[in-house]
C-alpha positions as CSV (number, residue, x, y, z in Angstrom):
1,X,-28.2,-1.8,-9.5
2,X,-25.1,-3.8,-7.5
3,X,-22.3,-2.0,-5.7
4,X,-19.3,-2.8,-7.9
5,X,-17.0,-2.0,-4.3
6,X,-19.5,-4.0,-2.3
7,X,-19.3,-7.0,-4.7
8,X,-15.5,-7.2,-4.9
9,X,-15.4,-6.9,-1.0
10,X,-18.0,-9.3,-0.8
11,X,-15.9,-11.7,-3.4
12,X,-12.7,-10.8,-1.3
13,X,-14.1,-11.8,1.7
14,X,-14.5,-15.6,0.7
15,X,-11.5,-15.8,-1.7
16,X,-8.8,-18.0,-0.9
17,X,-5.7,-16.0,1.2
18,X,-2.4,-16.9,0.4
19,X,0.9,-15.6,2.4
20,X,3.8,-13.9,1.1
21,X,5.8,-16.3,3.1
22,X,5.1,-18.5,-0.2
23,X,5.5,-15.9,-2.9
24,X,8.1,-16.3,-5.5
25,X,9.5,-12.7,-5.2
26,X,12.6,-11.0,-6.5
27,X,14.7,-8.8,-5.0
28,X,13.5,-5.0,-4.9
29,X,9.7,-5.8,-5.2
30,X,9.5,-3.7,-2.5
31,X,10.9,-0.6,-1.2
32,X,10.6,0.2,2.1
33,X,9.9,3.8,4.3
34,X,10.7,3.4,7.5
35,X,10.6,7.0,8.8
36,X,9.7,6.8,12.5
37,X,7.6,9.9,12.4
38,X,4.4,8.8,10.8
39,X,3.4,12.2,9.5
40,X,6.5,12.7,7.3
41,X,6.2,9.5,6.5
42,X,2.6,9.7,4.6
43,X,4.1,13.3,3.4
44,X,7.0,11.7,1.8
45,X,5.0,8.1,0.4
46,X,2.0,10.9,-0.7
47,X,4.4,13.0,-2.7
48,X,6.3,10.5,-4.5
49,X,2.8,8.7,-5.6
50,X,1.7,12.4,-6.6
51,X,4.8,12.6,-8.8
52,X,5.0,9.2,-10.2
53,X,1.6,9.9,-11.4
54,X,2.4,12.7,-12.8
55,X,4.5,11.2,-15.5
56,X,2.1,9.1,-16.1
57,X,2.6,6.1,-14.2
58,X,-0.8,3.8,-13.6
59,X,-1.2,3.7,-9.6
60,X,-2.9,1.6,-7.1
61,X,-3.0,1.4,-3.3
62,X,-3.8,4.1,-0.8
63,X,-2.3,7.3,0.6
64,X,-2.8,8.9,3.8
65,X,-3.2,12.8,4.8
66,X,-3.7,14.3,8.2
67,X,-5.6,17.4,8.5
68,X,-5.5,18.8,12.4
69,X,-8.8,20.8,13.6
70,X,-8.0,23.5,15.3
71,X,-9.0,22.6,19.5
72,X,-7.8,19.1,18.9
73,X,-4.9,17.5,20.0
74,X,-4.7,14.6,17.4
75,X,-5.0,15.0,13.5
76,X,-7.9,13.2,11.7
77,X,-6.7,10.6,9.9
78,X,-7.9,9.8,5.8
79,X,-7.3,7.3,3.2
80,X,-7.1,8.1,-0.4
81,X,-7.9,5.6,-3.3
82,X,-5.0,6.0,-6.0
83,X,-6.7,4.0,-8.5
84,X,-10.3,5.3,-8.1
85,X,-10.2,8.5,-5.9
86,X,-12.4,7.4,-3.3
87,X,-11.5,8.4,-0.2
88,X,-12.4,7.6,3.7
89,X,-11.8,8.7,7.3
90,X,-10.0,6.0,9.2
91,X,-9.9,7.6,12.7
92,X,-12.9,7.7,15.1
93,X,-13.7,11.1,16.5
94,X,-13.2,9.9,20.4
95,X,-12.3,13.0,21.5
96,X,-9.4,14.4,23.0
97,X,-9.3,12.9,26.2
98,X,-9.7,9.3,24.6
99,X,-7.0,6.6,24.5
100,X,-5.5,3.4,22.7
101,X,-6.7,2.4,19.0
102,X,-9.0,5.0,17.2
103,X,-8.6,3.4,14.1
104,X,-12.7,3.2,12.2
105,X,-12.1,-1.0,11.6
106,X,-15.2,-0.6,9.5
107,X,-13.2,1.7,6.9
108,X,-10.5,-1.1,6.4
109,X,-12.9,-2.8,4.5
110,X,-13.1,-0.6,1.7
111,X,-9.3,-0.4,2.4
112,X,-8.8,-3.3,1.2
113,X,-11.2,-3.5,-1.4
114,X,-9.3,-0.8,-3.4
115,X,-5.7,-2.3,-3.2
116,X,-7.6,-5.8,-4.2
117,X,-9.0,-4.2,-7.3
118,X,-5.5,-2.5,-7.9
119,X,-3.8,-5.9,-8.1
120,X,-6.7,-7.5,-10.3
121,X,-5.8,-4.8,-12.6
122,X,-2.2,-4.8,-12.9
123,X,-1.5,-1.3,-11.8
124,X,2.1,-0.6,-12.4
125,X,2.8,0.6,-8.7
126,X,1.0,-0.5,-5.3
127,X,1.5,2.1,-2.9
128,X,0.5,1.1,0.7
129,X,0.7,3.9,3.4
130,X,1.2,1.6,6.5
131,X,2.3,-1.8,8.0
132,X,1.2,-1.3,11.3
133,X,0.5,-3.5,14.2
134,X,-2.7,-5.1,12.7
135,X,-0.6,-6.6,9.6
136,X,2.4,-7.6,11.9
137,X,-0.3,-9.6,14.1
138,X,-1.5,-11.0,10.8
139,X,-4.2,-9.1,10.2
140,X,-4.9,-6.2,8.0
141,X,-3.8,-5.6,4.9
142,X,-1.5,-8.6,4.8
143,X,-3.6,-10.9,2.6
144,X,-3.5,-7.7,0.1
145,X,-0.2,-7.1,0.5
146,X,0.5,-10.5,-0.4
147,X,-1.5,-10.5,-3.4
148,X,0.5,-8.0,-4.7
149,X,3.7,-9.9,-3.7
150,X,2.4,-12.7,-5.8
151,X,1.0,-10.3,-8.9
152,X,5.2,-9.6,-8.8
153,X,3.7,-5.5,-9.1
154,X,5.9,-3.5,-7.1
155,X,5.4,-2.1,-4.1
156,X,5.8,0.9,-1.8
157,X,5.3,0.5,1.7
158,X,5.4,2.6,5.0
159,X,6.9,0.7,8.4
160,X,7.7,2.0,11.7
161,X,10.9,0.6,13.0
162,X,8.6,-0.4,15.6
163,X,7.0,-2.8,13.2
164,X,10.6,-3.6,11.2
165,X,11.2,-6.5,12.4
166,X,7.8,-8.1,11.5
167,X,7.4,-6.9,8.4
168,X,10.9,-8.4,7.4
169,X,9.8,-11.4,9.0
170,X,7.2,-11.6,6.2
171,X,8.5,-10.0,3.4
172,X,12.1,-11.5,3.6
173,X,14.4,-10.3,0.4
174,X,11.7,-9.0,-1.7
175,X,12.6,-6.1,0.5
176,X,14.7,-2.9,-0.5
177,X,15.2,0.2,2.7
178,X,15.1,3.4,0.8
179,X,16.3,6.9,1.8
180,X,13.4,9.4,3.4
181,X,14.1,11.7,0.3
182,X,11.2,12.0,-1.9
183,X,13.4,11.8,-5.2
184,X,15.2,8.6,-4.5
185,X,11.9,7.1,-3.2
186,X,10.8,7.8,-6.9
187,X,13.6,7.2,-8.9
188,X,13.6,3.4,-7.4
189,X,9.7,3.3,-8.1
190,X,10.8,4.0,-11.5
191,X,13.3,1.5,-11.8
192,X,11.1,-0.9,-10.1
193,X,8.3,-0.7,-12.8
194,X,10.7,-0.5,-16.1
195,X,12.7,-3.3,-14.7
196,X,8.9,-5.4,-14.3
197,X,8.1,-4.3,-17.9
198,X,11.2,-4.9,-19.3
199,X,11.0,-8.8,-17.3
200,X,7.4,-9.0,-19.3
201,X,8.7,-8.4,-22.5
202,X,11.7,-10.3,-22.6
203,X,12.2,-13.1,-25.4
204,X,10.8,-16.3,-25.4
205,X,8.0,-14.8,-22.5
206,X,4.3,-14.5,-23.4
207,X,3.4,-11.4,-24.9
208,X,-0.1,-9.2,-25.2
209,X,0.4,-9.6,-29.1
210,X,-1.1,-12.5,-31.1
């Protein structure tokens, strides 16, 4: 029997990548968190997807928690699947004294693989937990992030001001900075995904119907 996750890594690995540098995007595709504290930052981005689910909304992308272990001075680090429910550890267990990137590389594959399958099926929200240095470098979840760009799905993104300037750089005016409040966050999600359906639906498109 094949691995339906390792097939569409497998087919996302040799697909053709395309930039959002060359996506036709509107305005407010994306909203933007830029908390500088990381940890809120997934708190806030995990709540609001936990709510927009609730109310029925069809999710894709990740979400990040970050459990401490008592002993340890730096949290573990994991990765939820929105769409599926998979989930993975993305920090290495290096120990306390380590330094520099603990990031597992290996767990970015999967990563990716979710949000990929996310756009192929239309989800009505992409939530993405981080742009971090690896995407502002080009590498990443940029490609993924661009997919979605050019899907026209909105998006939900965390970015450190650190990052800011980057991420601009390669989103341009597809992107909208939102309060670090939890119910504004979701209220623009919401607006974000009726004002997609309502663009889907409007005379003269193509619809689903015959």
């Amino acid at each position: 029997m094949t691995d339906p996750e390792k097939e569409t890594t497998e087919r996302h690995r040799h697909a053709p990548r395309v930039s959002a540098e060359h996506a036709e995007t509107g305005l407010g595709q994306i909203g933007l968190i830029t908390h500088e504290d990381g940890l809120v930052r997934d708190s806030l981005i995990a709540e609001c997807a936990a709510a927009l689910a609730t109310r029925g909304y069809r999710l894709g992308g990740v979400v990040q928690s970050n459990p401490h272990r008592e002993g340890r001075r730096r949290c573990d680090m994991y990765v939820r699947d929105l769409l599926g429910g998979g989930e993975v550890k993305i920090s290495l267990d290096r120990g306390n004294e380590a330094r520099g990137c603990r990031l597992d590389q290996d767990a970015f594959a999967r990563i990716d693989a979710w949000i990929e399958r996310a756009v192929l099926e239309h989800v009505d929200l992409v939530v993405i937990n981080k742009f971090g240095k690896e995407e502002a470098q080009g590498r990443g979840l940029r490609s993924v992030i661009a997919e979605a760009l050019i899907a026209e799905i909105p998006l939900i993104i965390g970015v450190s001001e650190h990052n800011l300037d980057d991420f601009l750089a390669f989103a341009g005016e597809s992107a909208t900075r939102l309060k670090s409040d939890v119910e504004a966050i979701t209220a623009w999600c919401r607006n974000a995904i009726e004002r997609r359906a309502h663009g889907r639906c409007e005379p003269g498109l193509p619809s689903g119907g015959a």
